[in-house]
N, C-alpha and C positions, 0 to 999 in steps of 0.2 A: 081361871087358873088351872082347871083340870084339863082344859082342852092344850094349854100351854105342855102341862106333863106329860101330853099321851103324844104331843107332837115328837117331844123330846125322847120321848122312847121309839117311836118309828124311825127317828134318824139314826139313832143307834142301833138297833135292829139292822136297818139298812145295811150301814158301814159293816158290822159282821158281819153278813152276806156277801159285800165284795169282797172285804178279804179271806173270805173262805173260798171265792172262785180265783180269784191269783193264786191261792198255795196248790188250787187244784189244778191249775194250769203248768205251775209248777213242776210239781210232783209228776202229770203226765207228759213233760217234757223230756223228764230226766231217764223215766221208766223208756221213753221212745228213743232216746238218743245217748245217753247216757248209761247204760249199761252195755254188762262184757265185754267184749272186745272195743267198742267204743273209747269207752276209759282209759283206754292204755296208748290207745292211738293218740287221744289229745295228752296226756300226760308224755309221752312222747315228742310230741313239736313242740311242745311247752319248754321241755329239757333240752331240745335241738337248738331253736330260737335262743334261750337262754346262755347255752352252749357258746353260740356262733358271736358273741358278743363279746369272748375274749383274742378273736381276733385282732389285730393294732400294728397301725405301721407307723416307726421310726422316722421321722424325715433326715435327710444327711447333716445339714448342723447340729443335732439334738441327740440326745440319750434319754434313754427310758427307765425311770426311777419305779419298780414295784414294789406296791405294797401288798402285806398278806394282814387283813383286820389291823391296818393302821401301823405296823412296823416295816420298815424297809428291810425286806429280803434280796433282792438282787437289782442290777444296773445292766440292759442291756443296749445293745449299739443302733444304729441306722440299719431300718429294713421290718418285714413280714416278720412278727411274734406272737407268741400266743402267752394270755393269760387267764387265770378261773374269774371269768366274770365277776364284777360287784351282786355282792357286799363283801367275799369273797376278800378278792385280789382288784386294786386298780394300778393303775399309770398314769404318773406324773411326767409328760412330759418337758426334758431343760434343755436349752441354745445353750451350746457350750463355746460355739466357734464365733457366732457376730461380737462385733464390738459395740458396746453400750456407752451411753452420755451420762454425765451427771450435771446441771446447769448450777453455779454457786455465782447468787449478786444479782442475775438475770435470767430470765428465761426467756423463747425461742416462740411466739406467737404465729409466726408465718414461715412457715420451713422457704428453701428456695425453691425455685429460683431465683423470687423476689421478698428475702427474708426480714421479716421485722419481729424486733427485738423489746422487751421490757424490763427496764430496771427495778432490782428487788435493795431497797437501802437499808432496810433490816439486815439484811446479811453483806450487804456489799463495803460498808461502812465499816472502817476497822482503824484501830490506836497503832499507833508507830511509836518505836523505842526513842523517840526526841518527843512526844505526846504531841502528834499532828495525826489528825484525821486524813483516812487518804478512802477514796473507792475504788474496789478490787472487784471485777468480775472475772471468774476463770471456770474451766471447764476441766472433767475428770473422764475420761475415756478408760475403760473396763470392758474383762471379761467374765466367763465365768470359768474359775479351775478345775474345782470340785463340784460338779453337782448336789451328792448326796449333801455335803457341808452348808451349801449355798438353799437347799429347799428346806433343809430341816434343822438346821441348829441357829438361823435368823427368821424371825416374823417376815419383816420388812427392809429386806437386806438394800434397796434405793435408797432409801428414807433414812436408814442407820449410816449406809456410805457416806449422802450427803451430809451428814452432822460431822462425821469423822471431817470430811474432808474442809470442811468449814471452820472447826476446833484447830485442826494444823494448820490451816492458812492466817488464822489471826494467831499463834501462837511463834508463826515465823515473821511475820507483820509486828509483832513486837518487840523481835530485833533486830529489826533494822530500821533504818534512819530512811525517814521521808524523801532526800534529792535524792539516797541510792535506788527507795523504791519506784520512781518514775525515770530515773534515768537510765541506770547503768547493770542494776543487779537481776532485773526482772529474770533471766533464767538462772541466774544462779536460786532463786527466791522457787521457783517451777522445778528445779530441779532437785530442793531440799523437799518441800512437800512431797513431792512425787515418793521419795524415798523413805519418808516420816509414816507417810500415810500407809505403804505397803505394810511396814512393821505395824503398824496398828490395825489394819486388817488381818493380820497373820493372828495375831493375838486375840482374835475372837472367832477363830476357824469358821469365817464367812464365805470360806472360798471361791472367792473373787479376789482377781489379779488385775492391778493398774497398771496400764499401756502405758498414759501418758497424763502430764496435768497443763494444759495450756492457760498462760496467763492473758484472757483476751484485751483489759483494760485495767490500765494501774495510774487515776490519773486524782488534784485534788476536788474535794464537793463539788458543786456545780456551783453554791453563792460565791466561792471564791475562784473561781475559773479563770475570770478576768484580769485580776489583780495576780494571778499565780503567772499566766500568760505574758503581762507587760511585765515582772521578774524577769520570766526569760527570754523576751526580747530584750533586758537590756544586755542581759551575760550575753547574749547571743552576739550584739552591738560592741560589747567590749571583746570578745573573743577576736573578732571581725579584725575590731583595731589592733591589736596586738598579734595578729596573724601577719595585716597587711605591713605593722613596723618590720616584723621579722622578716619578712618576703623582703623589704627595702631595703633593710640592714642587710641581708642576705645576698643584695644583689650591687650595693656600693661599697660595701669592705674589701668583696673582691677585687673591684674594679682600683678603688685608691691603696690597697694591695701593691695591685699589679703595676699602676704609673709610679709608683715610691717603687721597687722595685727597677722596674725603668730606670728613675731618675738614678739610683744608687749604683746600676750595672753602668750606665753612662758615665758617672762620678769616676768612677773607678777606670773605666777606660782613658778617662781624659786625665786621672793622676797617673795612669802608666803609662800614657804616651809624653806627658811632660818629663815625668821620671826619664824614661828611656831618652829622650832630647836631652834633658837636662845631663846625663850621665856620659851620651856621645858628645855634649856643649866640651866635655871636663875634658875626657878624653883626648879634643881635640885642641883645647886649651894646652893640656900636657906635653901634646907632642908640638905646639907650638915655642909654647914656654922651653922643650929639648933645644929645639932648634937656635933659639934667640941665644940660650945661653950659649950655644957651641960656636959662635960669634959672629954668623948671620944677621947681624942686628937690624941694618939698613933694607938690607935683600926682604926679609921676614916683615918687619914693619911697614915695608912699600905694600906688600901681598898682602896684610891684612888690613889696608887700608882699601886698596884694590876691590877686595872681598866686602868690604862693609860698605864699600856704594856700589858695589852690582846687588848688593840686598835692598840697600834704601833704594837704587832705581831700576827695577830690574828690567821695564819695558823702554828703557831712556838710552840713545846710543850715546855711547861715552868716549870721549877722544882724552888722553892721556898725553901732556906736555913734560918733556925733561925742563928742569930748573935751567935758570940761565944765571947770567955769573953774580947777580946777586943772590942765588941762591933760593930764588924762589921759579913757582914753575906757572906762576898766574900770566896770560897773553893779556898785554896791554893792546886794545884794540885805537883806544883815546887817550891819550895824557893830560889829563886836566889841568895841574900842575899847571905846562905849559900854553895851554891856551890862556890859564890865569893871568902868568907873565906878561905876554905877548898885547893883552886887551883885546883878546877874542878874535885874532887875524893869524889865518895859519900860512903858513909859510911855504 
């Protein structure tokens, strides 16, 4: 055991000895290099180096937010600036000019060219003012206004946008009715949030400005897809039908229009040209009927006898006999009579 003790004091022994030749190396380091003028030299590029690290350049989208120990004192533009170094002063810098995304219902796995896409139903899945479920992906395109606003009076001004932007999209999805939100309303729907949303951003001086809100897909679940789809194949079937009735109607009213029309201008021609006969018929009557009575009676009466068989025959030549003294004007060409008498021997 004694030999154990005296070990342990020689190793101790030891160790103070080397470390009393490191402080002596020390010590003669500082004596050799480290004094007068020396000191001042290194303390000098120490300050220099130090110095040169408030150098900073602005890129041209961006502003440069300084701080002096953590309070923002000034904002300067694109380009060569100088600051007091950290712990001092630093620079934050903010893109004021790109335009930013915000993904609501889905998010963007494979940028393009050949982009794929995945569905988030936690947030895409929203109630309609008729209580039908509908999935809604749309997207929030932003800038940033204010810098100062946008780096220091929100944490996590993406994260706080998307909630906004997700709180107004189901908040206008609950007033409106399911066939408006797939069929007809979709920008009027884009166009209320867009405008919902800026005010609610105003309202927590996040300064950030929304461009735009695109509604990429406003369709129903996926388990009813099917059955939503054959719904509107059939409106789509009846539309069809009632398109092509109207088209037909549209194309034979005019037409039996037009023949009734026809038939009535003909009607009408054919009562004014009877009328007009019929009126010259009288006329001529009249100035017959003058005649007759003015005591032409026989003269007049022959003439319109005359006149009513060149109408009954008008392509037929006509030979006109005077009466003979029985008073009549028929040519007996035969006397039957007489061959009667005779017993059919003529004479």
């Amino acid at each position: 055991m004694n030999k154990d003790l005296n070990n342990n004091n020689l190793k101790k022994s030891s160790d103070k000895n080397d470390l009393k030749e490191q402080l002596n190396s020390i010590k003669s380091f500082m004596r050799k290099y480290l004094s007068g003028i020396n000191i001042w030299i290194i303390v000098i590029v120490v300050i220099t180096l130090w110095a040169a690290q408030g150098l900073h350049t602005i890129d041209e989208p961006e502003v440069g937010l300084v701080k002096r120990f953590g309070k923002h004192v000034r904002t300067v533009g694109p380009g060569l600036h100088y600051h007091i170094p950290a712990p001092v002063e630093t620079v934050i810098p903010v893109d004021v000019k790109s335009v930013r995304k915000i993904e609501v219902g889905y998010e963007t796995i494979s940028p393009p060219p050949d982009p794929k896409y995945r569905s988030n139903k936690e947030e895409a899945l929203m109630l309609t003012a008729d209580n039908n479920i509908v999935h809604i992906e749309f997207a929030v395109q932003y800038k940033i206004q204010n810098a100062e606003n946008y780096a220091f009076n929100v944490i996590d001004a993406r994260t706080l946008l998307k909630e906004m932007a997700e709180a107004v999209m189901r908040e206008e999805i609950a007033k409106t009715n399911f066939e408006d939100i797939i069929t007809t309303s979709r920008g009027e729907i884009a166009q209320s949030v867009h405008t919902s949303l800026q005010k609610l951003v105003n309202s927590y001086d996040t300064g950030m400005m929304v461009e735009n809100v695109k509604l990429q897909d406003a369709n129903p679940p996926q388990p009813v897809t099917a059955a939503f789809d054959d719904v509107n194949s059939a409106k789509e079937n009846k539309e069809n039908y009632i398109n092509q009735a109207n088209a037909y109607a549209n194309e034979v009213i005019p037409q039996a229009e037009g023949k009734a029309a026809h038939v009535i201008n003909k009607a009408e021609a054919y009562k004014q040209e009877k009328v007009a006969r019929a009126e010259g018929d009288v006329a001529k009557f009249k100035n017959v009927l003058t005649e007759y009575k003015m005591g032409s009676k026989d003269v007049t009466r022959t003439r319109l006898y005359i006149e009513a068989i060149e109408g009954i025959l008008p392509n037929t030549e006509k030979i006109i006999l005077p009466k003979n003294k029985e008073g009549s004007s028929v040519l007996k060409l035969l006397d039957l009579n007489k061959l009667r008498n005779t017993g059919g021997q003529s004479k």
